[in-house]
Every structure is written in C-alpha cells, then in structure tokens.
C-alpha positions as CSV (number, residue, x, y, z in Angstrom):
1,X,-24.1,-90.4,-9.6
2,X,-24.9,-89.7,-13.6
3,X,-28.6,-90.6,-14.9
4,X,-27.9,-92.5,-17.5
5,X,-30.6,-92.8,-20.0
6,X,-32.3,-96.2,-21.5
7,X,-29.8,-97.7,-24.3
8,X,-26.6,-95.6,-23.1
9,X,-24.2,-96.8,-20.6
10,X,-21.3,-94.9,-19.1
11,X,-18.6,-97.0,-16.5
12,X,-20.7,-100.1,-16.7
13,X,-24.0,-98.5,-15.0
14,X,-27.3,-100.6,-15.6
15,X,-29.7,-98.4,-17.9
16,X,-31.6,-95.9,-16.1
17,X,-30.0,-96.4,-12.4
18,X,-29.8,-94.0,-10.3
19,X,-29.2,-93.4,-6.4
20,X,-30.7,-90.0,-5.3
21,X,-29.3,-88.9,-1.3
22,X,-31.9,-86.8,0.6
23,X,-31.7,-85.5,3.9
24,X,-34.2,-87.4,6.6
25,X,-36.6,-85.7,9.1
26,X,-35.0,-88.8,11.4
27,X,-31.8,-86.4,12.9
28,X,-29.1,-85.0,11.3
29,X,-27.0,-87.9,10.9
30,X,-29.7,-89.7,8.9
31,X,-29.8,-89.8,5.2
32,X,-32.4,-91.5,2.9
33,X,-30.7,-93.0,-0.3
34,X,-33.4,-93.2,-3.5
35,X,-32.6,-96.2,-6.1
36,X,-34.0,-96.0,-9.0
37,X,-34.0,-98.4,-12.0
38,X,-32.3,-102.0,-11.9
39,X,-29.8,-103.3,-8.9
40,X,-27.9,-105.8,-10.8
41,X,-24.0,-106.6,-11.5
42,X,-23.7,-103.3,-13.2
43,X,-24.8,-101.1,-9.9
44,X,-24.2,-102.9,-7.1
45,X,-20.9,-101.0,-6.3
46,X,-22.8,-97.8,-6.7
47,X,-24.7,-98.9,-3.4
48,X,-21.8,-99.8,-1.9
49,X,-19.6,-96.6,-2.8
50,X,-22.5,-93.8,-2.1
51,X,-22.8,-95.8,1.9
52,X,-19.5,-95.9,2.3
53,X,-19.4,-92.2,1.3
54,X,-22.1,-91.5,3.7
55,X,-20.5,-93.0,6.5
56,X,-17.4,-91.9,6.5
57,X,-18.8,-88.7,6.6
58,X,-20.4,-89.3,10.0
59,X,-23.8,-90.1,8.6
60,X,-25.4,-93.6,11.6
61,X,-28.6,-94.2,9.8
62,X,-29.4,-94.8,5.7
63,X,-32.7,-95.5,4.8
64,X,-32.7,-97.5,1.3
65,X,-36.0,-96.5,-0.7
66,X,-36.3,-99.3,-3.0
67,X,-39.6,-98.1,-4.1
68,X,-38.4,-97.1,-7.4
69,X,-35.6,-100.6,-8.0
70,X,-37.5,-102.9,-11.2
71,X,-35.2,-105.5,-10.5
72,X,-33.0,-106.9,-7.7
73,X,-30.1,-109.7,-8.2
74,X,-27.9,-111.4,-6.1
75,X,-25.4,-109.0,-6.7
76,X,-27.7,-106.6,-5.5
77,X,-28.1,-108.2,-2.4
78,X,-24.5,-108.0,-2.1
79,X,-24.3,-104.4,-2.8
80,X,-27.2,-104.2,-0.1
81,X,-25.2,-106.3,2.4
82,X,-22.0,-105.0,2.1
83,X,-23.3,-101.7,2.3
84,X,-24.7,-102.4,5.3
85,X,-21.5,-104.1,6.9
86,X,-19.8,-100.6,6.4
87,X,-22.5,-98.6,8.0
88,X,-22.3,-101.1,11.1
89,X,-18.5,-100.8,11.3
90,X,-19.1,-96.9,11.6
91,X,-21.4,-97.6,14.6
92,X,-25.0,-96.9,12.2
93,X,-27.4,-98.6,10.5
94,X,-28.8,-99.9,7.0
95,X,-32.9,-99.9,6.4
96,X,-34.8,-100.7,3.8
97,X,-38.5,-99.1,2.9
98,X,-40.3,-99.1,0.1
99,X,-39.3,-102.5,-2.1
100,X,-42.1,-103.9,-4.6
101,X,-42.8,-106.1,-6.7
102,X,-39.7,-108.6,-7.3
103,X,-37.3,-106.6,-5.0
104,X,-39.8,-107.2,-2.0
105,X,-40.3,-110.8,-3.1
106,X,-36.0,-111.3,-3.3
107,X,-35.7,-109.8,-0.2
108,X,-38.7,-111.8,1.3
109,X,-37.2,-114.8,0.2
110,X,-33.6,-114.2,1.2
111,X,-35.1,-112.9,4.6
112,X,-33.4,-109.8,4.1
113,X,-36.4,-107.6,4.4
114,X,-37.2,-108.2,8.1
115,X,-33.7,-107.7,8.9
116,X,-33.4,-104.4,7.4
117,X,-37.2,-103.1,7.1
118,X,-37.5,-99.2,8.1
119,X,-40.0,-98.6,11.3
120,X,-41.6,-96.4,13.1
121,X,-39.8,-97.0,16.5
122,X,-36.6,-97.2,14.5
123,X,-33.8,-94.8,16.9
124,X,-32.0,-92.1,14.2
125,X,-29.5,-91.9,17.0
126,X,-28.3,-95.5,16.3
C-alpha cells in the first residue's frame, strides 16, 4: 500500500492513508494491521483487500490499530465489517485496539467496538 501524501491522490486513496502489516507477539498466525489517516469511501477496500490478503495466507487473528485513523465513515465500517466476515470464513478473527477520538465514538455508537475490542485473554490460536 503507497503513502500518499496530503493533496495527491493515486487510485482513489483518501490523502494520507495508509495500512502498515506488523508481525504480533500473539503467535505466528497473528498479524497487527496499522491505519493511518482517514477510513472513508476512498479506503475502505484497502481494509478489505490487505485482510483478505492476510487470510488467505493462513494468517487466524488481525489486530486493527486504529490509533492513528482521524476519521471513520460508514464506509469504513463496512470495510471494517466485511473485512472481518472474510477473516471468520477462514476460521480467524478481526480486533480492533487503539480507536480515538471520532473513530472510538462511531464505533461506540454502532456497537462495533465491543464486538471487536482487542483483550488480554484474547486466544491467538483462534
């Protein structure tokens, strides 16, 4: 996934989005997904694809660090949802950690953070 840099689009990206994949101390079919920047119209797909990726490559368990998302739509949610439906047709799992500010207060709202909030007794075997 390109950075793209404030003012500049390239394929329809929101300015400034980004999804960073890092490897998780949870087991080694665990992988923590970093969003950056806004998760609107333009992006949610980019969820959606890197997931998708991830789980057909064996991977049971994303972690979605929202710490870094400004904004969060209801296509976001989507992205977020579908996403998720993909994971759990591979047998894993979709989390959420680290949303702020008007991402936590969507997801509050739609009731999507308790369903998909990150914890410590969380199993990384799924």
């Amino acid at each position: 996934m390109a950075w793209c840099p404030a003012g500049h689009h390239t394929g329809g990206v929101s300015d400034a989005f980004e999804v960073v994949s890092e490897p998780s101390d949870l087991g080694t079919h665990a992988v923590r997904l970093v969003a950056r920047g806004e998760l609107d119209l333009y992006v949610e797909s980019v969820i959606f694809d890197r997931v998708t990726e991830l789980a057909e490559r064996g991977v049971k368990l994303v972690i979605l660090d929202l710490s870094g998302v400004s904004f969060l739509d209801s296509t976001g949610l989507r992205g977020i949802i579908r996403a998720s439906n993909v994971l759990t047709a591979h047998d894993g799992r979709l989390l959420i950690e680290g949303a702020t500010g008007a991402a936590q207060r969507v997801l509050e709202i739609t009731g999507m953070l308790e369903r998909y909030r990150a914890g410590d007794s969380e199993d990384p075997n799924c």
